[in-house]
N, CA, C and O atoms as a CHARMM CRD file, in Angstrom:
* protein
*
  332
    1    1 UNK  N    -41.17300  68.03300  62.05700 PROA 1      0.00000
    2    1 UNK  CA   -41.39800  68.71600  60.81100 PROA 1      0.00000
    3    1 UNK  C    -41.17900  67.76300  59.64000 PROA 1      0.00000
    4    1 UNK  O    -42.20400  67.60400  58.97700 PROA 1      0.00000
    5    2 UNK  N    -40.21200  67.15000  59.25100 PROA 2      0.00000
    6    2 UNK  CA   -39.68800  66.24500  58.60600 PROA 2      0.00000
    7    2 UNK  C    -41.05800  64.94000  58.34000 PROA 2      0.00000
    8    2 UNK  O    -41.50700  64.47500  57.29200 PROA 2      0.00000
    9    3 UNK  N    -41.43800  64.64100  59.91300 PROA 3      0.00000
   10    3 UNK  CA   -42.37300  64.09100  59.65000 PROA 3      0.00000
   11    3 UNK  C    -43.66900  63.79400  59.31600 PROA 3      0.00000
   12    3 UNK  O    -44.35400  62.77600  59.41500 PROA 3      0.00000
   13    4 UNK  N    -43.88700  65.08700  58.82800 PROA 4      0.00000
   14    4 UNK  CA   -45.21000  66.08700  58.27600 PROA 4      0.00000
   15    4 UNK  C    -46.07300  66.26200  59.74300 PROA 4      0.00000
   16    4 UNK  O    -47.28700  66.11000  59.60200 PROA 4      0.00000
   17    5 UNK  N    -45.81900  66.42600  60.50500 PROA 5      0.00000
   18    5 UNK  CA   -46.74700  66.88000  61.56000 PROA 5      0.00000
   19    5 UNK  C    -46.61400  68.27600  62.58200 PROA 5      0.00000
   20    5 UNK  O    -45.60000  68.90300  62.88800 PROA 5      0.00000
   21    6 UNK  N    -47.86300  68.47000  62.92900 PROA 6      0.00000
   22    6 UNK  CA   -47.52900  69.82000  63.52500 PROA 6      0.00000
   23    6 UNK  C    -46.66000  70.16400  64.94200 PROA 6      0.00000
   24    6 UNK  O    -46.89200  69.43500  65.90600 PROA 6      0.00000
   25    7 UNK  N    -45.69100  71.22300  65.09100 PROA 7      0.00000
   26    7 UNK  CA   -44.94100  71.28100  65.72500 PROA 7      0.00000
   27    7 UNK  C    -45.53900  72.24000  67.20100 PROA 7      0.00000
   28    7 UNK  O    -46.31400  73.19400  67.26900 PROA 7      0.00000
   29    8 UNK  N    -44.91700  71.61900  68.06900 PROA 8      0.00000
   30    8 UNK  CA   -44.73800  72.42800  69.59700 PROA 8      0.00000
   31    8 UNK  C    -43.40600  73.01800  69.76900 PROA 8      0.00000
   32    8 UNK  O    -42.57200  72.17200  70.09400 PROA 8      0.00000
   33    9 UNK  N    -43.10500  73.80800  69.69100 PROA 9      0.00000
   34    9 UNK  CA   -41.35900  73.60500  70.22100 PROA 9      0.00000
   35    9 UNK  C    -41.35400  75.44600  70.74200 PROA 9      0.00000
   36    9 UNK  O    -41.84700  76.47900  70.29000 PROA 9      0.00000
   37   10 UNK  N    -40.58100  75.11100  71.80700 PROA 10     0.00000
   38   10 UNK  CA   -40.01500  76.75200  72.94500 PROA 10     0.00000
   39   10 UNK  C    -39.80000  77.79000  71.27600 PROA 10     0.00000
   40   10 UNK  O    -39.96300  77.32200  70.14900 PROA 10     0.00000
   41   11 UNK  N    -39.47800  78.97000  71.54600 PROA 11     0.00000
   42   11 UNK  CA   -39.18600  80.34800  70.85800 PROA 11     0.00000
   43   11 UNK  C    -37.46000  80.40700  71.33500 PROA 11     0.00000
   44   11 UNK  O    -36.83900  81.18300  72.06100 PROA 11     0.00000
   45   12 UNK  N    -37.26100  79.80400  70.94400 PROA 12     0.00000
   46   12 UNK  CA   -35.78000  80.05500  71.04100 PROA 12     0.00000
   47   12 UNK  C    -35.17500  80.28800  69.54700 PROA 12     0.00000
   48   12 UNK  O    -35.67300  79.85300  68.50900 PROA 12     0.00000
   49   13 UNK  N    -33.92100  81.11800  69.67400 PROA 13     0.00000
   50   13 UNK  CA   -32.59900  81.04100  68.10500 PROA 13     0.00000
   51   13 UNK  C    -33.56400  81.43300  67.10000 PROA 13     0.00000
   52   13 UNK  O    -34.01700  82.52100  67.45400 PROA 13     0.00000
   53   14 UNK  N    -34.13400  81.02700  65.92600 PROA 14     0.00000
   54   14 UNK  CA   -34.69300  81.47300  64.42100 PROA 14     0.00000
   55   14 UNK  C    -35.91700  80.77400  64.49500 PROA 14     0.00000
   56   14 UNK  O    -36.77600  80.97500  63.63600 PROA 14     0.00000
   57   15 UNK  N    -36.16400  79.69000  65.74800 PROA 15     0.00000
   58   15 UNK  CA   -37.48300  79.16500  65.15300 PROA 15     0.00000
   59   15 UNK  C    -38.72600  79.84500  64.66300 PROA 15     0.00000
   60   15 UNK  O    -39.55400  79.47600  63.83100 PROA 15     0.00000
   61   16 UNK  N    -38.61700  81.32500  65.65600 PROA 16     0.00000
   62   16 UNK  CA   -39.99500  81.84300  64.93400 PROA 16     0.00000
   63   16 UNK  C    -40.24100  82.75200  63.87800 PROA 16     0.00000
   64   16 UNK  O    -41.10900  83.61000  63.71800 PROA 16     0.00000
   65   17 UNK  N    -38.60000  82.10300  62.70500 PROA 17     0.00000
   66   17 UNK  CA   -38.81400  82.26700  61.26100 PROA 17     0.00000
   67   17 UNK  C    -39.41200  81.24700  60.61800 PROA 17     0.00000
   68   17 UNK  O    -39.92300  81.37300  59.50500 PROA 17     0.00000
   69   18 UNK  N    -39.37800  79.93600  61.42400 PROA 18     0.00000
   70   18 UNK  CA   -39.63300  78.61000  60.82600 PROA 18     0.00000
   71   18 UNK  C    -41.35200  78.30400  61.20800 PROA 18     0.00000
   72   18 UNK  O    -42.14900  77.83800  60.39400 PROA 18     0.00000
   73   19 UNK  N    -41.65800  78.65400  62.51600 PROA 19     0.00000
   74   19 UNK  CA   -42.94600  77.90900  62.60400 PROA 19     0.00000
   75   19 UNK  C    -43.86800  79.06400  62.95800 PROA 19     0.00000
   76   19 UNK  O    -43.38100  80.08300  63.44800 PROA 19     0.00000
   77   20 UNK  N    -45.05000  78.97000  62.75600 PROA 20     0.00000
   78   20 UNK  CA   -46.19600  79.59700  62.45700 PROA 20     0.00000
   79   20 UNK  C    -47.47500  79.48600  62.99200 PROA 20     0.00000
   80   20 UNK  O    -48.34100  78.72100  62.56700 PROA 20     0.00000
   81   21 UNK  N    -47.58500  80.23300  63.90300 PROA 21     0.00000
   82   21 UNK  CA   -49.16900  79.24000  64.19500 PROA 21     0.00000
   83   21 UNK  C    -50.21600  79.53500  63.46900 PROA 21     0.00000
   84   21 UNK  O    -51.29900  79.29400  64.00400 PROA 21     0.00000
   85   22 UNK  N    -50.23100  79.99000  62.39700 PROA 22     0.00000
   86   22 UNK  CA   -51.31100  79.73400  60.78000 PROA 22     0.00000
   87   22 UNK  C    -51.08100  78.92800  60.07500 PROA 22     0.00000
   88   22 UNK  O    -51.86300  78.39300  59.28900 PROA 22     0.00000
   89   23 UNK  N    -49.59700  78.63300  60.29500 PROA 23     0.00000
   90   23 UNK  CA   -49.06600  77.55100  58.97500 PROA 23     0.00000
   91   23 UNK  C    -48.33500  76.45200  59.32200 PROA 23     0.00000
   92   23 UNK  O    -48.03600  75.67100  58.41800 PROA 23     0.00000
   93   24 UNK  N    -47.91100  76.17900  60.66600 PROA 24     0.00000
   94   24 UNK  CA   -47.73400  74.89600  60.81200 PROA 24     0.00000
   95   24 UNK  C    -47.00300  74.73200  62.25600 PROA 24     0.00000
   96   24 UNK  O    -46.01400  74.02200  62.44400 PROA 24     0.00000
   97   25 UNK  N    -47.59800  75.43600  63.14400 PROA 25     0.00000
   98   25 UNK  CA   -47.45200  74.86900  64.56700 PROA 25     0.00000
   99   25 UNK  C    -47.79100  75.92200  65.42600 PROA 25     0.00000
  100   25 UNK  O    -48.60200  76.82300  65.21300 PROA 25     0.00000
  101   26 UNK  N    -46.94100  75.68600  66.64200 PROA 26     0.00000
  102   26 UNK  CA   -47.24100  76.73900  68.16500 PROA 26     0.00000
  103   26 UNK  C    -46.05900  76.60200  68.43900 PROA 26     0.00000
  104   26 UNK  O    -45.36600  75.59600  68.28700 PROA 26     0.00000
  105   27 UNK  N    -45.63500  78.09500  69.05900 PROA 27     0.00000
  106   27 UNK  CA   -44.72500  78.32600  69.65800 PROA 27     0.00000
  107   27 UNK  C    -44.95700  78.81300  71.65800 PROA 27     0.00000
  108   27 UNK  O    -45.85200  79.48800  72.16700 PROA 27     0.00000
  109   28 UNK  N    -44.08500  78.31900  72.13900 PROA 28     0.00000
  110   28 UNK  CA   -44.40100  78.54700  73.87200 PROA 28     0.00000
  111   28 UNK  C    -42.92100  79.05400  74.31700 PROA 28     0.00000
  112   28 UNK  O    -41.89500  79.09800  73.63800 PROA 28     0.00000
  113   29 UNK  N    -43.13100  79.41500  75.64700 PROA 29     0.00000
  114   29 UNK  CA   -41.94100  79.68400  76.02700 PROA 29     0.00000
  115   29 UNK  C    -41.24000  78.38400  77.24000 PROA 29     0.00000
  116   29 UNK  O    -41.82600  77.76300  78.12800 PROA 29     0.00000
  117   30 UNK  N    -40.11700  78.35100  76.89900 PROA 30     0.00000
  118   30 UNK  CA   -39.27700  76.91700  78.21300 PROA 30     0.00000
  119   30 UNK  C    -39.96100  77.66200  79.34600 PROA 30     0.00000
  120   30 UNK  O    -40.58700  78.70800  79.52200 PROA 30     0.00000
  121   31 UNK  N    -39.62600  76.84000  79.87500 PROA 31     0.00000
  122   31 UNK  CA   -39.69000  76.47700  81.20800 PROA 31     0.00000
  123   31 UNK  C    -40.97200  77.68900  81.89400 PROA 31     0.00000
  124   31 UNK  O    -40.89500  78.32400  82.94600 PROA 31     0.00000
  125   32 UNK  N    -42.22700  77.69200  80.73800 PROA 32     0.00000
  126   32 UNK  CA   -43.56200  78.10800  81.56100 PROA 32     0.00000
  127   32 UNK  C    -44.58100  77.56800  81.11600 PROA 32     0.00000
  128   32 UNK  O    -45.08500  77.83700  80.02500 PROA 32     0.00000
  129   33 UNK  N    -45.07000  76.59400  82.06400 PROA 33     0.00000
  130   33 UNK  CA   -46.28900  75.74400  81.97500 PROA 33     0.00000
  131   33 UNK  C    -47.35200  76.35800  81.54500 PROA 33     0.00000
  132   33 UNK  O    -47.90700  75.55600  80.79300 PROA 33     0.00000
  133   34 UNK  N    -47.77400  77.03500  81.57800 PROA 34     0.00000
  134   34 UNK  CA   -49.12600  78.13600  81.28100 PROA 34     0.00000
  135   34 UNK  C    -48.36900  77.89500  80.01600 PROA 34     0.00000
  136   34 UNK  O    -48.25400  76.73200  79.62900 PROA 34     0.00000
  137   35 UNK  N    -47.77600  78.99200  79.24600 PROA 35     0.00000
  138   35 UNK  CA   -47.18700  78.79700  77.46200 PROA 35     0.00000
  139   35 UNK  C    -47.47000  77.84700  77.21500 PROA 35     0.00000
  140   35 UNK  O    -48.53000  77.81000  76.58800 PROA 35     0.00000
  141   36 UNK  N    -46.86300  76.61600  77.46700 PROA 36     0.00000
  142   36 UNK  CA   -46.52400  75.24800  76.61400 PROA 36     0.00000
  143   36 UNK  C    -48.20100  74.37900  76.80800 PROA 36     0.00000
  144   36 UNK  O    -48.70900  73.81900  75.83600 PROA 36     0.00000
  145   37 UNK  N    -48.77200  74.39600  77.95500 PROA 37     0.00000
  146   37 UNK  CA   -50.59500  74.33500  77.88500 PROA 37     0.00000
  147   37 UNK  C    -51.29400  74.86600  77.10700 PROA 37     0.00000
  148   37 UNK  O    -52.08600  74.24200  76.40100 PROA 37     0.00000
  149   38 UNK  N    -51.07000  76.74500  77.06000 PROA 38     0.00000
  150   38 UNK  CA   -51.71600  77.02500  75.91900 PROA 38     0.00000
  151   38 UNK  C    -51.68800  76.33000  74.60600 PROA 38     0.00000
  152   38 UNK  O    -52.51100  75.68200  73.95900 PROA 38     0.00000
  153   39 UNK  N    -50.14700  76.78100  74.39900 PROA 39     0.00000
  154   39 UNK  CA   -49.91000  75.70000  73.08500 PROA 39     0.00000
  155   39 UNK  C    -50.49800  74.42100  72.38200 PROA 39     0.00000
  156   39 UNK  O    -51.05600  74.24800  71.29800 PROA 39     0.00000
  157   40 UNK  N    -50.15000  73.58700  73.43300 PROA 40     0.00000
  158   40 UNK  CA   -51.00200  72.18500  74.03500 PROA 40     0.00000
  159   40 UNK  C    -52.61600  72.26000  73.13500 PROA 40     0.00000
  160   40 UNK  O    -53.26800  71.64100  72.29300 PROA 40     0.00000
  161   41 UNK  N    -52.66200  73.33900  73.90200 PROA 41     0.00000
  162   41 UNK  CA   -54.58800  73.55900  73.59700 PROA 41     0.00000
  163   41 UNK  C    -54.99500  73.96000  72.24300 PROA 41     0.00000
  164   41 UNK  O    -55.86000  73.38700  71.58000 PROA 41     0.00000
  165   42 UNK  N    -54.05500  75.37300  71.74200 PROA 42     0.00000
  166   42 UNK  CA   -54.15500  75.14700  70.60100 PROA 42     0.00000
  167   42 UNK  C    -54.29700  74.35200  69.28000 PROA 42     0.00000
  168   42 UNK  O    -55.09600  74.60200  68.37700 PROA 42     0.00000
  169   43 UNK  N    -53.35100  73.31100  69.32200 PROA 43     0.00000
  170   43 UNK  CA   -52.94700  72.61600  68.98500 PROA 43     0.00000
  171   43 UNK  C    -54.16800  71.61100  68.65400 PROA 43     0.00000
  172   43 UNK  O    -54.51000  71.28600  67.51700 PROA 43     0.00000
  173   44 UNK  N    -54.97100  71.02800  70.28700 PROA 44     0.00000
  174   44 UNK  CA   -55.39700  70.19700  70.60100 PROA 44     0.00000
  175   44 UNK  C    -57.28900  70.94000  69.81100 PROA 44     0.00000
  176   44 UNK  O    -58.21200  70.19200  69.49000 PROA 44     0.00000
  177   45 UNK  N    -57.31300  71.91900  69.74600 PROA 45     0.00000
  178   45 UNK  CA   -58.38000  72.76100  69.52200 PROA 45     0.00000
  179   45 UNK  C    -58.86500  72.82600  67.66800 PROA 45     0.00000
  180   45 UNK  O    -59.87200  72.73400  66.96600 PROA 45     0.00000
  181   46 UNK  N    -57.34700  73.05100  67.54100 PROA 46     0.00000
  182   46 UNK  CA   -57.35400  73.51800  65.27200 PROA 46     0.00000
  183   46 UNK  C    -58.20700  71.67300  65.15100 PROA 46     0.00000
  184   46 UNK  O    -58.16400  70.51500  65.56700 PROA 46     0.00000
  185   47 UNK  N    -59.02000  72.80200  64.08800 PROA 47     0.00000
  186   47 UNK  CA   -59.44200  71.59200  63.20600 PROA 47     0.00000
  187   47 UNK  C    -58.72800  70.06900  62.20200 PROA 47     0.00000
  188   47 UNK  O    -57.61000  69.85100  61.73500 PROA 47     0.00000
  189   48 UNK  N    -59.47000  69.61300  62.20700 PROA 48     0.00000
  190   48 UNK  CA   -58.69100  68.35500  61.80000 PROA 48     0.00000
  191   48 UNK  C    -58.21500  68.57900  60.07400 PROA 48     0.00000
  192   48 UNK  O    -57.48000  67.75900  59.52200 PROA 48     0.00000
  193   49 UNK  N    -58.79000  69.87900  59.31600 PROA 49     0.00000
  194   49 UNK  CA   -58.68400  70.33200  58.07900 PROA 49     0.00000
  195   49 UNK  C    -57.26900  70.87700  58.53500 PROA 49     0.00000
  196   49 UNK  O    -56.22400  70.43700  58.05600 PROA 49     0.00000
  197   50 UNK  N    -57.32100  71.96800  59.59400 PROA 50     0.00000
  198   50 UNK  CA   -56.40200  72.99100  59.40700 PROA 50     0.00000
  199   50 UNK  C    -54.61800  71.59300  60.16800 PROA 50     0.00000
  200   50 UNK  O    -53.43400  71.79900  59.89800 PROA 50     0.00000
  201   51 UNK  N    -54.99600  70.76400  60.77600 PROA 51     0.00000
  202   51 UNK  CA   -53.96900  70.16600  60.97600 PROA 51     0.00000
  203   51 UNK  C    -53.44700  69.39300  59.79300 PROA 51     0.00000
  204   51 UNK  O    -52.28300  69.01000  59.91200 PROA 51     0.00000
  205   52 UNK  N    -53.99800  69.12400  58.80900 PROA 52     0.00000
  206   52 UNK  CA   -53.30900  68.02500  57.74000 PROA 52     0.00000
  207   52 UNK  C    -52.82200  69.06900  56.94600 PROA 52     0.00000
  208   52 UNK  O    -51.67300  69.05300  56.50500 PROA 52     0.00000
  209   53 UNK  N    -53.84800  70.24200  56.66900 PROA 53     0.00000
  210   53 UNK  CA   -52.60600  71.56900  56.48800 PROA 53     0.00000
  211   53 UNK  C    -51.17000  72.05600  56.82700 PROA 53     0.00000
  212   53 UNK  O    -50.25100  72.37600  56.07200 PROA 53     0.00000
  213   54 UNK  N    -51.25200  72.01600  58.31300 PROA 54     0.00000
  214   54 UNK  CA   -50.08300  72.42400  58.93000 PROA 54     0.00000
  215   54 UNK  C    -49.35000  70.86000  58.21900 PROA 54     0.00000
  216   54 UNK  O    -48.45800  70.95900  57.37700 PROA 54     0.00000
  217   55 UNK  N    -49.61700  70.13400  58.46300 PROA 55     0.00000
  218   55 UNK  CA   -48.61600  68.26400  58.38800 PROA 55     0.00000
  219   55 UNK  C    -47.77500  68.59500  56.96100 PROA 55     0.00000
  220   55 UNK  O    -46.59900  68.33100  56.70900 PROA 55     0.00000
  221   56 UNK  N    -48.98400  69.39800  55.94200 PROA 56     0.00000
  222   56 UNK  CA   -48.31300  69.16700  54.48200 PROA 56     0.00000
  223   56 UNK  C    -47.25100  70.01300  54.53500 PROA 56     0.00000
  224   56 UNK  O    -46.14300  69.76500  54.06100 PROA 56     0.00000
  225   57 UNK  N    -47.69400  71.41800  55.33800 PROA 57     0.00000
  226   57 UNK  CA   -46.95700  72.61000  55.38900 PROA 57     0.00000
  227   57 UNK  C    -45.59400  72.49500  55.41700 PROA 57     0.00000
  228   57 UNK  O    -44.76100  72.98400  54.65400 PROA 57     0.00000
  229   58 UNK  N    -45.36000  71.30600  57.05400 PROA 58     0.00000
  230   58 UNK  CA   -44.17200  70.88800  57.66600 PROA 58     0.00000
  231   58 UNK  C    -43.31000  70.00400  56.80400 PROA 58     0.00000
  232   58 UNK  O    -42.08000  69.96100  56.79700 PROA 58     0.00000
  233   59 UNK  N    -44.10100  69.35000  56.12700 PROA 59     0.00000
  234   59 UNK  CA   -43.32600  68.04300  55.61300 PROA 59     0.00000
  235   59 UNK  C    -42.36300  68.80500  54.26600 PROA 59     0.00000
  236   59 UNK  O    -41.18000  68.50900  54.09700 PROA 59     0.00000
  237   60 UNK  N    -43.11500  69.82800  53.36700 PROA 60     0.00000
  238   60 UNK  CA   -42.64000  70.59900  52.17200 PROA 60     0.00000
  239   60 UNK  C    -41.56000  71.10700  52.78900 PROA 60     0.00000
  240   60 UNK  O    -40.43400  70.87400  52.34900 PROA 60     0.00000
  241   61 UNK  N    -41.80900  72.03000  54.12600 PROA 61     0.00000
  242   61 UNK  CA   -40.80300  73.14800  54.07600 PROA 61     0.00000
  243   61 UNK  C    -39.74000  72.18100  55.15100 PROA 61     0.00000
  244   61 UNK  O    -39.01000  72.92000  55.81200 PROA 61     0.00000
  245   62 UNK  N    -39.62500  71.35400  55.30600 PROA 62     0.00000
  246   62 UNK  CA   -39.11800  70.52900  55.82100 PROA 62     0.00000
  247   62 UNK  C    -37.71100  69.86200  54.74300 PROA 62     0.00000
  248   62 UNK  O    -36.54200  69.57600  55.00300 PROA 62     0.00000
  249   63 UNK  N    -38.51200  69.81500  53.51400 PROA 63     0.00000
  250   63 UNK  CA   -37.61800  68.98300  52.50600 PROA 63     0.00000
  251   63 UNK  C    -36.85600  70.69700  52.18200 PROA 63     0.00000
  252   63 UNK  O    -35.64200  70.53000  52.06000 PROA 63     0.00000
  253   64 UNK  N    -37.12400  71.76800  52.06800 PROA 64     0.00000
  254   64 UNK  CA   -36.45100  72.15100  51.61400 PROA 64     0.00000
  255   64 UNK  C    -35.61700  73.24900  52.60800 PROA 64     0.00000
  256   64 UNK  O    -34.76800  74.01800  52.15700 PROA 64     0.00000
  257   65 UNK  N    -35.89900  73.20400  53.64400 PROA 65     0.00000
  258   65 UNK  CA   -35.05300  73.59400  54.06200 PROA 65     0.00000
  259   65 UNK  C    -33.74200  72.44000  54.55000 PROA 65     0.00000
  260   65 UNK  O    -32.51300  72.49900  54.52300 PROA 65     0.00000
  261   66 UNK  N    -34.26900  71.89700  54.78100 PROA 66     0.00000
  262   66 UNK  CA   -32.95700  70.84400  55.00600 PROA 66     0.00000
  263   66 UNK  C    -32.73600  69.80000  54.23000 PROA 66     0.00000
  264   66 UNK  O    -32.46000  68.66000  54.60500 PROA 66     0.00000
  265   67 UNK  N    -32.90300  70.33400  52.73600 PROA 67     0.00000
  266   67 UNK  CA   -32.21200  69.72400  51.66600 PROA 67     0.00000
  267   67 UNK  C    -30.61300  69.73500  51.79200 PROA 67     0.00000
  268   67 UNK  O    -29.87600  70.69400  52.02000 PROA 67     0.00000
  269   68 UNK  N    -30.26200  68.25100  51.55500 PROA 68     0.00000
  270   68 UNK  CA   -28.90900  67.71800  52.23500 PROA 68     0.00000
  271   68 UNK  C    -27.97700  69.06900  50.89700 PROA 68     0.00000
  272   68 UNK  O    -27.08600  69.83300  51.27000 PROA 68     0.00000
  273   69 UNK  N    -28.58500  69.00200  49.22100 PROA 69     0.00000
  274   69 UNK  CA   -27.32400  69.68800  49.10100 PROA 69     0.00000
  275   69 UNK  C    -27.79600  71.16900  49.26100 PROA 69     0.00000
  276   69 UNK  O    -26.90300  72.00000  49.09200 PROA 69     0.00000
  277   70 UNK  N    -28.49900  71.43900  49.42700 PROA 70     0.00000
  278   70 UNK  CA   -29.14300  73.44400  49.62000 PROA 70     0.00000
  279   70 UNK  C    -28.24200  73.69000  51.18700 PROA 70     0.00000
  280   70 UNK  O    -27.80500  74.81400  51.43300 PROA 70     0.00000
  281   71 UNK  N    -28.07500  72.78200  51.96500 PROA 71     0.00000
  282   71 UNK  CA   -27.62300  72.87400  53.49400 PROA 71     0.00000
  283   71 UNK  C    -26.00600  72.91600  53.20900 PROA 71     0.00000
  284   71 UNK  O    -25.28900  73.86300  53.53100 PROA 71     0.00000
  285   72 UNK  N    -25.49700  71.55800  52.45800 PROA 72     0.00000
  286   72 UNK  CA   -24.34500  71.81100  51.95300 PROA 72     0.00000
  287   72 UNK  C    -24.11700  73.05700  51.35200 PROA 72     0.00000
  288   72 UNK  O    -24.02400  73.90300  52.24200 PROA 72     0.00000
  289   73 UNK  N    -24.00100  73.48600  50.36600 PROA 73     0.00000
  290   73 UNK  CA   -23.57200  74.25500  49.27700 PROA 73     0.00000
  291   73 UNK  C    -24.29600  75.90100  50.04600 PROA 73     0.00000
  292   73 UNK  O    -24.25000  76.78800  49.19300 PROA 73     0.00000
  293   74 UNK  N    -24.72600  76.25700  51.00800 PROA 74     0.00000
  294   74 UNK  CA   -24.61600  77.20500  52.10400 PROA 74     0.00000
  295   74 UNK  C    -23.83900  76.85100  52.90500 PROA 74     0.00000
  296   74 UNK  O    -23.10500  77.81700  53.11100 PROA 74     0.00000
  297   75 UNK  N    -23.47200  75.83600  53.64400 PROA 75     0.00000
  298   75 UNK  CA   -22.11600  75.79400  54.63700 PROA 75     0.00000
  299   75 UNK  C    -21.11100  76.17100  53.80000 PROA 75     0.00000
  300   75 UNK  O    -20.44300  77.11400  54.22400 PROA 75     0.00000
  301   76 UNK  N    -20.76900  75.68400  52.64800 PROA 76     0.00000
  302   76 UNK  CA   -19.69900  75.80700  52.12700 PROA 76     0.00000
  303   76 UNK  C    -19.41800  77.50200  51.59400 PROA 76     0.00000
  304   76 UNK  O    -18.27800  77.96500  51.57400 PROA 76     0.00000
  305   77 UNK  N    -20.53200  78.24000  51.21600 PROA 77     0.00000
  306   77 UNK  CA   -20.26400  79.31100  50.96700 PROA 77     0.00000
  307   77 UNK  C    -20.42200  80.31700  52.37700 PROA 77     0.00000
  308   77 UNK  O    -20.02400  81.48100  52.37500 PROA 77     0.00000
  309   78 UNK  N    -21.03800  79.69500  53.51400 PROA 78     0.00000
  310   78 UNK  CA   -20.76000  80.16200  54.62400 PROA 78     0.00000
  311   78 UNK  C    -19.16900  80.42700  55.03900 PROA 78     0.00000
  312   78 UNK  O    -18.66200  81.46800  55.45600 PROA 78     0.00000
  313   79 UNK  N    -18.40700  78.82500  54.72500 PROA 79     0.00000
  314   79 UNK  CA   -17.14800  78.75000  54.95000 PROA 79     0.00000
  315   79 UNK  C    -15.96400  79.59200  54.05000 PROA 79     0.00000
  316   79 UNK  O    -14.88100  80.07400  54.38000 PROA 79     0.00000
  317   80 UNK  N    -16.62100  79.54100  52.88900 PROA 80     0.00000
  318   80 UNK  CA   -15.50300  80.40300  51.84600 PROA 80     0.00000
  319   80 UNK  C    -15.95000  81.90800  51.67800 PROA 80     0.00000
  320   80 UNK  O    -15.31800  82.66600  50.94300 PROA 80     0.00000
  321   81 UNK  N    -17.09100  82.32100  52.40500 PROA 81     0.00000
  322   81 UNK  CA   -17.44700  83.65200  52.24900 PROA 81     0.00000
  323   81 UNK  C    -17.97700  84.25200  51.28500 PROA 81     0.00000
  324   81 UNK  O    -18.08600  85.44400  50.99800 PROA 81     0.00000
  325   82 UNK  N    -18.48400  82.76900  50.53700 PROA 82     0.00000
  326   82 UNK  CA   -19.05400  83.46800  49.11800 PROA 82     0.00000
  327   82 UNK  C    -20.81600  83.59200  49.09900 PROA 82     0.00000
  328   82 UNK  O    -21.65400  83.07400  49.83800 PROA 82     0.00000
  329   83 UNK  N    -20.92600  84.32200  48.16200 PROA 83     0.00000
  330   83 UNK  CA   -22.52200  84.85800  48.31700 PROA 83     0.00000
  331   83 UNK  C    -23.24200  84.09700  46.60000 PROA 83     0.00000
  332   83 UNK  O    -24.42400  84.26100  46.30000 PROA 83     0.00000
């Protein structure tokens, strides 16, 4: 993501708040080959428009979600309980 390109990655924890397959990747399930092929294909299928799309998509929401102080300054109010 970070590196502006489009993502593959399993459906596990929050990812499929993060990735999108309109807006910047495919999601599969571990450990089933059929899923992670489809994926594969998808992937391998989107146009070369709609991939530099997804790349910009990743790279933006990339900076801001894991902006070093937006990540900080939520741990910290994670830690002190403040909102």
């Amino acid at each position: 993501m970070a590196c502006g390109k489009p993502i593959i990655c399993t459906d596990v924890s929050d990812l499929s708040l993060i990735i999108n397959e309109v807006e910047n990747g495919s999601l599969c399930k571990a450990n089933d080959i059929k899923s992670i092929s489809c994926a594969i294909q998808r992937l391998i299928s989107t146009s070369k428009y709609k991939l530099e799309k997804m790349s910009k998509n990743n790279r933006k929401k990339a900076t801001e979600i894991f902006n070093p102080d937006i990540v900080t300054t939520n741990y910290l109010n994670l830690l002190t309980n403040e909102k």
